[in-house]
C-alpha positions as CSV (number, residue, x, y, z in Angstrom):
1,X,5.6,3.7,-59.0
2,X,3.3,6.4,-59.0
3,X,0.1,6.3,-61.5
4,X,0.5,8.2,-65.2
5,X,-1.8,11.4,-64.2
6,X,-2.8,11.5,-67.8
7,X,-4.6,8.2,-67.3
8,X,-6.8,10.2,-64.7
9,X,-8.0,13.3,-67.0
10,X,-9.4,15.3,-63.9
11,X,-6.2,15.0,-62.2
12,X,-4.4,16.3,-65.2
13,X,-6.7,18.6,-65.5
14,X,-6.0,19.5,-61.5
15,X,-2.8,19.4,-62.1
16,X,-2.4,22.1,-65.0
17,X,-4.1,24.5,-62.5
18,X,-2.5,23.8,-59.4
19,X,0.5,24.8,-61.5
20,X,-0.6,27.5,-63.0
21,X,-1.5,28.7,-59.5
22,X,1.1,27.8,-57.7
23,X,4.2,28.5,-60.0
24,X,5.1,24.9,-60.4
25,X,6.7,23.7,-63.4
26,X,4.6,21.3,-64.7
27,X,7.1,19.6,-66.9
28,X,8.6,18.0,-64.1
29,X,6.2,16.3,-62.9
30,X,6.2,12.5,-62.8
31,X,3.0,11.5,-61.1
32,X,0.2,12.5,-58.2
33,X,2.6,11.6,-55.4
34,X,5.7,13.9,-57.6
35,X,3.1,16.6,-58.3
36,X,1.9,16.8,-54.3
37,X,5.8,17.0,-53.2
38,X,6.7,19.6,-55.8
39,X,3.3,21.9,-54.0
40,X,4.7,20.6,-50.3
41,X,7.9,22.5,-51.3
42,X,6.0,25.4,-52.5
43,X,3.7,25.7,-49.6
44,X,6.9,25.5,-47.4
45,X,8.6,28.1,-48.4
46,X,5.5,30.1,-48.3
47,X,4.9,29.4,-44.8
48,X,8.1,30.4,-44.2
49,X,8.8,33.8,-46.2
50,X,5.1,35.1,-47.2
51,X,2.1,33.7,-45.6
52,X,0.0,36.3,-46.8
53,X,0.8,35.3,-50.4
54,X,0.3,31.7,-49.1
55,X,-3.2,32.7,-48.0
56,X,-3.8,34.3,-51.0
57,X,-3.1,31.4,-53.3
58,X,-5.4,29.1,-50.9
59,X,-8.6,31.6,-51.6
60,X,-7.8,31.5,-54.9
61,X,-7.7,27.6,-54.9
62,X,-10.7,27.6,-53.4
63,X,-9.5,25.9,-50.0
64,X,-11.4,26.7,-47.3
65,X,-10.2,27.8,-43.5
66,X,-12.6,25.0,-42.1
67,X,-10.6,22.0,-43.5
68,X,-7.4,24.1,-43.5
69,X,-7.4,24.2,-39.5
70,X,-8.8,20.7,-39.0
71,X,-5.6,19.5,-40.6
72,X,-3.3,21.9,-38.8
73,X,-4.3,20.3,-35.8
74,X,-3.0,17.3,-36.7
75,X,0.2,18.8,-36.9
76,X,2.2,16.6,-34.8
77,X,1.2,13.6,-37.4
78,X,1.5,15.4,-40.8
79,X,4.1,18.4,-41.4
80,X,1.6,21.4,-41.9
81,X,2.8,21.8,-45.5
82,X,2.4,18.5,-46.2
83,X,-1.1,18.6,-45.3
84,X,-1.5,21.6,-47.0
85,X,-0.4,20.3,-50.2
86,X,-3.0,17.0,-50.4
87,X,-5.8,19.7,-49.5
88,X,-5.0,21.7,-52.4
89,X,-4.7,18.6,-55.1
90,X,-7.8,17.0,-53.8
91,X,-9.7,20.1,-53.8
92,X,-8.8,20.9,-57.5
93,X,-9.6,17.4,-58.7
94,X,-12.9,17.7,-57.1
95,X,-13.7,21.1,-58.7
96,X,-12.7,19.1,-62.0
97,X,-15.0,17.0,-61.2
98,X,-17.8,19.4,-60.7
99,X,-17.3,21.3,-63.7
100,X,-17.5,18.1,-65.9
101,X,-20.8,17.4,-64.2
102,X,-22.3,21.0,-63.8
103,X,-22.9,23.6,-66.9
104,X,-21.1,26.5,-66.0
105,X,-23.4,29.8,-66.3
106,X,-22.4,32.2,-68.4
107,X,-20.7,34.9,-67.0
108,X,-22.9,38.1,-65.8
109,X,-22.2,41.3,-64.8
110,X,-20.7,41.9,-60.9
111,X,-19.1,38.5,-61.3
112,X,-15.4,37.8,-62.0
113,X,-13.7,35.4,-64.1
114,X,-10.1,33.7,-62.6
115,X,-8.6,31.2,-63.0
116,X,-11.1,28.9,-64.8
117,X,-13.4,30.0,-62.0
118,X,-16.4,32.2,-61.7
119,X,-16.5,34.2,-58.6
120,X,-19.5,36.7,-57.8
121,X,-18.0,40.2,-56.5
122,X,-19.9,41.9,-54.6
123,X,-20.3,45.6,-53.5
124,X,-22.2,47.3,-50.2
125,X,-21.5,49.3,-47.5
126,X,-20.3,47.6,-44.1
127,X,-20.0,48.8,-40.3
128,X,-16.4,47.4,-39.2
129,X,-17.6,45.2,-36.3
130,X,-14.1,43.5,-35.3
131,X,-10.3,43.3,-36.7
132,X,-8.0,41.1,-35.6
133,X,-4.7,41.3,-36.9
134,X,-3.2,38.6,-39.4
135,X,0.5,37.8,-40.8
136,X,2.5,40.9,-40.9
137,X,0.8,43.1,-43.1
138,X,-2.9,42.3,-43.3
139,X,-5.9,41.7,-40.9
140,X,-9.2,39.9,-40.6
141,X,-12.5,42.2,-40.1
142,X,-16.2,41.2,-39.2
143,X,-18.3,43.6,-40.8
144,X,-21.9,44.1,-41.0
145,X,-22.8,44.3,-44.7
146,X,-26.1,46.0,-46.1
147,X,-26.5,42.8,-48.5
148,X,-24.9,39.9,-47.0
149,X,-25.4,40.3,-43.4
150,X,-22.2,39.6,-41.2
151,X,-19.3,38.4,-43.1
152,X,-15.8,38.1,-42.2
153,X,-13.1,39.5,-44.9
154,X,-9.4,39.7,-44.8
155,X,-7.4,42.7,-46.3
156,X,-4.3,42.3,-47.3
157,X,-1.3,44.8,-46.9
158,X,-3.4,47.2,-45.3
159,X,-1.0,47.3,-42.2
160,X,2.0,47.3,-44.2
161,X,4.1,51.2,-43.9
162,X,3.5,51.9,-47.3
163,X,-0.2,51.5,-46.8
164,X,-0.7,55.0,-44.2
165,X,-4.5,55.3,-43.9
166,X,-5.8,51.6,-44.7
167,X,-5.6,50.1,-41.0
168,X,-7.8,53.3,-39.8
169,X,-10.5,52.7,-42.9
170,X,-11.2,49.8,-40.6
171,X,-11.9,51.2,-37.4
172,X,-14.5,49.5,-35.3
173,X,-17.8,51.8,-36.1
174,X,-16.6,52.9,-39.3
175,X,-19.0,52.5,-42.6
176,X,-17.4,52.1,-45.6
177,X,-17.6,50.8,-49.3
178,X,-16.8,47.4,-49.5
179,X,-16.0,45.4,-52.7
180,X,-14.9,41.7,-52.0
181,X,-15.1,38.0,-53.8
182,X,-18.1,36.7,-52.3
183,X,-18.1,33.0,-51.1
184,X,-20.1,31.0,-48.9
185,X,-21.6,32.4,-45.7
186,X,-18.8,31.0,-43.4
187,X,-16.2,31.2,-45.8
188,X,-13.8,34.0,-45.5
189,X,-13.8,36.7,-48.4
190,X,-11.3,38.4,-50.3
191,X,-11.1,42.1,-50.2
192,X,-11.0,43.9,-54.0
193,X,-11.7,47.8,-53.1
194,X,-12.9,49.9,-50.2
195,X,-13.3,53.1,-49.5
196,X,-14.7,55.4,-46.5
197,X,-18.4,55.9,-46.9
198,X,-18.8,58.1,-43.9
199,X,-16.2,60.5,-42.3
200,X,-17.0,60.7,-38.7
201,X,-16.5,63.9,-36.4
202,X,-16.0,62.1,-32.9
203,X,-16.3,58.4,-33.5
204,X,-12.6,57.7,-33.4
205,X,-11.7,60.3,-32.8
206,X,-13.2,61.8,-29.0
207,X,-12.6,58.8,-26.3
208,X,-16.0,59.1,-24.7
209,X,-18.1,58.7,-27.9
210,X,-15.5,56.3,-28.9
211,X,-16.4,54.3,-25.9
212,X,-20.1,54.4,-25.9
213,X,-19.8,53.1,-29.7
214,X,-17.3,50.4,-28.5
215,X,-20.1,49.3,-25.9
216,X,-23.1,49.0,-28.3
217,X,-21.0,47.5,-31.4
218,X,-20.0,44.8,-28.4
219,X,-23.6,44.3,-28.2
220,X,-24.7,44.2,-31.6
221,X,-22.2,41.6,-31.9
222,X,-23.5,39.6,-28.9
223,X,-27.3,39.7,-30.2
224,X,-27.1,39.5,-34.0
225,X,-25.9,36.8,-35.9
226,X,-27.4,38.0,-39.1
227,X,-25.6,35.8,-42.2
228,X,-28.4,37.1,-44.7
229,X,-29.4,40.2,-45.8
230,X,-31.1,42.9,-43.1
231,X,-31.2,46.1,-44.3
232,X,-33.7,47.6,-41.7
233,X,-31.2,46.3,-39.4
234,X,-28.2,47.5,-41.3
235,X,-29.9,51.1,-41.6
236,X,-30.8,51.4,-38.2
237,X,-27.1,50.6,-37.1
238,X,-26.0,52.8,-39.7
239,X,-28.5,55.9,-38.2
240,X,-27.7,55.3,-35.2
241,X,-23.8,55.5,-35.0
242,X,-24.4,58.8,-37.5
243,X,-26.5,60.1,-34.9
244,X,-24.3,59.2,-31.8
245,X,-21.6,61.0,-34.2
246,X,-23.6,64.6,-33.8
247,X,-25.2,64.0,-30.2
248,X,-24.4,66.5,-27.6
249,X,-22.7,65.1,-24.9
250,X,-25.2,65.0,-21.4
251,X,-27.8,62.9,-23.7
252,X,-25.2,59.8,-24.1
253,X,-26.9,57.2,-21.6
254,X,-30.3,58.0,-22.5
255,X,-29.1,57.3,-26.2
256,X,-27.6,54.0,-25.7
257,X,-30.5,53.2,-23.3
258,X,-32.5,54.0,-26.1
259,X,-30.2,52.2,-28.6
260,X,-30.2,48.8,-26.3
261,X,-34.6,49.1,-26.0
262,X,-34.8,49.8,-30.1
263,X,-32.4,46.5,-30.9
264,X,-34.9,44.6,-29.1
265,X,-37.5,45.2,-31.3
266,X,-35.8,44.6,-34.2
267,X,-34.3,41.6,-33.2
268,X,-38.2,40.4,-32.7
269,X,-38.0,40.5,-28.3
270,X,-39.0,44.0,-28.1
271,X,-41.1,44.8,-23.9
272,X,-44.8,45.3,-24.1
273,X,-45.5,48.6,-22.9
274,X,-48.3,47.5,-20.6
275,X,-47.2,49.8,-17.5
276,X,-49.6,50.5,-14.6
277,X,-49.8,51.4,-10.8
278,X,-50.5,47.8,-10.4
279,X,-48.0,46.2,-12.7
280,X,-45.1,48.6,-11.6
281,X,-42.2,46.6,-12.4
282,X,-41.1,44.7,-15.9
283,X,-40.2,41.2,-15.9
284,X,-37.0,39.6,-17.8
285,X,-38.6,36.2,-19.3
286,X,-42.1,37.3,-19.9
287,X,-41.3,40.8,-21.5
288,X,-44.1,42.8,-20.5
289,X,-45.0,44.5,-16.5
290,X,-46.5,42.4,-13.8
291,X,-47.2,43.4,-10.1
292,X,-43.7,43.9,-8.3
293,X,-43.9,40.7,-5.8
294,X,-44.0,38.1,-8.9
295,X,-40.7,36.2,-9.5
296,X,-38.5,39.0,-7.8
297,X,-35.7,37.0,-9.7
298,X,-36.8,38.2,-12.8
299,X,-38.3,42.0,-12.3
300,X,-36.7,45.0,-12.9
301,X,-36.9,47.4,-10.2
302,X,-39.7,50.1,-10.3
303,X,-37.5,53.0,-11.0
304,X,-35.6,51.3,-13.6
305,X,-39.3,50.0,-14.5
306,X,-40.4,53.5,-15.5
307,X,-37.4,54.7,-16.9
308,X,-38.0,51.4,-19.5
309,X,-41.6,52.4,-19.9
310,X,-41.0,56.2,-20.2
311,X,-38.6,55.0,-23.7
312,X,-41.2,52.7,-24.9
313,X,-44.0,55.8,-25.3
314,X,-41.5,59.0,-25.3
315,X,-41.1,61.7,-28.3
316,X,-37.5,61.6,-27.5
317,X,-37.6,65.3,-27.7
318,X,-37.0,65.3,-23.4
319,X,-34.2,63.9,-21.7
320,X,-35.4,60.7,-19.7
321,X,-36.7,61.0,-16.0
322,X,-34.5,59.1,-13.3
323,X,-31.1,59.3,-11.4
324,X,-28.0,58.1,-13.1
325,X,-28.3,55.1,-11.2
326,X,-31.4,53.6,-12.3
327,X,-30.5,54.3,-15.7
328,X,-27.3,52.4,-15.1
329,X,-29.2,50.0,-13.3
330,X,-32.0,49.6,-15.8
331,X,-28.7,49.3,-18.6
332,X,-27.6,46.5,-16.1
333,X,-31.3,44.8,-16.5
334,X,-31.4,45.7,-20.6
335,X,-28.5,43.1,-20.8
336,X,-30.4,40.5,-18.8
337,X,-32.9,40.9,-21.0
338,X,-30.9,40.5,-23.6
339,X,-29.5,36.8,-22.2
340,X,-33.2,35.8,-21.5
341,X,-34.2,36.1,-24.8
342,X,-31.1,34.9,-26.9
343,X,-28.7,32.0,-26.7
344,X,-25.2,32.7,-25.8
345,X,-25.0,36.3,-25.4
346,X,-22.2,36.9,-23.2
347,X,-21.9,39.6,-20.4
348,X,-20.5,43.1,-22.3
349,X,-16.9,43.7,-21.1
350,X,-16.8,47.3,-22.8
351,X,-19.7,48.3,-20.0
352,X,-17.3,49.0,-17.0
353,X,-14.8,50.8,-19.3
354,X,-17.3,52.7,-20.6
355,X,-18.5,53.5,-16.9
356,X,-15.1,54.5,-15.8
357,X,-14.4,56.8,-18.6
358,X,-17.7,58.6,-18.1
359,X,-17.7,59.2,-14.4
């Protein structure tokens, strides 16, 4: 026979949320095992009408994606919703258990009070990084955020047909007004309010801009795994995609050249500038120009060489010297760079579209 919950008190008290929660009628519950088969059914019928709500419920329970997939994967052993019900009763009996033993701040403004829990809200502007699509109606986006860094949030109904405009707010490139429940860095935030915060003129909208944003948000995602707060990074992204937004057309591969040589810098790998007629070419792994028979694994060719240099001590009021085909070729060498200098940065797949689209 299953233990009296009441002789447990932070299982009653677990219990009396999870119900709340849930929708579960707590006066028919006779005991832990009782009360977990009662949220099995639940969760059940949620995963098999309205996941989204599901997911919903689980943020709000405070269960987190981490342990939710671990257990998933054990699938063949224990029937997802059984699984899914023991993660949500032991996860409430231990936030019992920490609110008995931690004081609770008072509550302060930007932070929101539910369900017997205190959850800080948040609100920045974000660059859309990534969507991916999620249940029927909502997605998942990986956004660059003024005050948090990268975070991932989902959205909910923003894909359903009543919603017309929300799926395009989150556009890769496009800055907007974010204001979500903030949780951990690698926990997956709730969406409250958003709103566009700039309304591009080609971005989106004209296919070759489109693309050459497509190819440098692929490698901002590649180099920067910001989880804290950059905002010179933030604001150079930000200036950038504004200004790629109002560029005239021939100056698009000297602006991502100079977009890919100005990430470096900020991402603390920036080349030294130390060009010469006797250190013609720029080497990969030591960042700076040496004479053009070192290492030939590792240099840059000399026209590529001074097309670099040329960017590292030019106005940028002039076009930049060479053929299209050092600059793609120097491009080519940028992204070397690039995987010298950090761990697991992945070749750019966006490159040959991009390449096509613009010949």
């Amino acid at each position: 026979m299953d233990e009296d919950p009441n002789k447990r008190p932070e299982e009653q008290e677990a219990l009396q949320l999870i119900c709340q929660n849930l929708g579960v009628d707590e006066t028919t519950i006779d005991g832990r095992e009782a009360l977990i088969g009662l949220i099995a059914q639940r969760v059940n019928d949620l995963l098999e009408n309205d996941k989204d709500l599901l997911l919903s419920y689980l943020y709000r329970l405070d269960i987190s994606m981490k342990r939710i997939n671990e257990m998933l994967k054990l699938k063949h052993i224990i029937p997802p919703h059984e699984s899914i019900a023991r993660l949500i009763f032991e996860r409430q009996v231990d936030r019992v258990r920490t609110k008995k033993k931690y004081k609770i701040p008072p509550i302060e403004e930007g932070w929101s009070f539910e369900k017997n829990r205190i959850v800080l809200i948040t609100e920045t502007e974000a660059i859309v990084l990534r969507t991916l699509k999620y249940g029927e109606t909502s997605i998942i986006a990986e956004v660059f955020t003024l005050q948090d860094g990268i975070r991932s949030i989902i959205v909910n109904g923003v894909r359903s047909t009543r919603n017309k405009s929300g799926s395009s707010a989150f556009q890769v490139m496009n800055v907007l007004s974010l204001s979500y429940y903030n949780k951990e860095a690698d926990a997956l935030c709730r969406t409250k309010e958003y709103q566009y915060a700039v309304h591009y003129k080609r971005l989106g909208l004209d296919v070759i801009y489109t693309s050459v944003g497509i190819f440098l948000i692929e490698c901002v995602r590649n180099a920067v795994q910001e989880r804290e707060e950059n905002q010179a990074l933030y604001l150079f992204l930000k200036e950038r995609f504004l200004a790629l937004d109002a560029l005239d057309q021939h100056g698009l591969i000297d602006f991502y050249l100079y977009f890919l040589v100005d990430l470096t810098t900020l991402l603390g790998f920036g080349p030294l500038p130390n060009y010469e007629p006797g250190k013609p070419c720029f080497h990969l792994l030591h960042g700076r120009y040496t004479e053009s028979h070192h290492d030939p694994a590792h240099l840059v060719g000399e026209g590529p060489s001074y097309i670099l240099f040329r960017i590292l001590n030019s106005s940028r009021a002039a076009g930049l010297p060479g053929s299209k085909q050092d600059k793609e070729q120097l491009t080519d060498d940028l992204l070397r760079y690039y995987g010298c200098h950090l761990e697991g940065f992945r070749p750019i797949r966006s490159l040959e579209v991009l390449r096509t689209i613009m010949r």
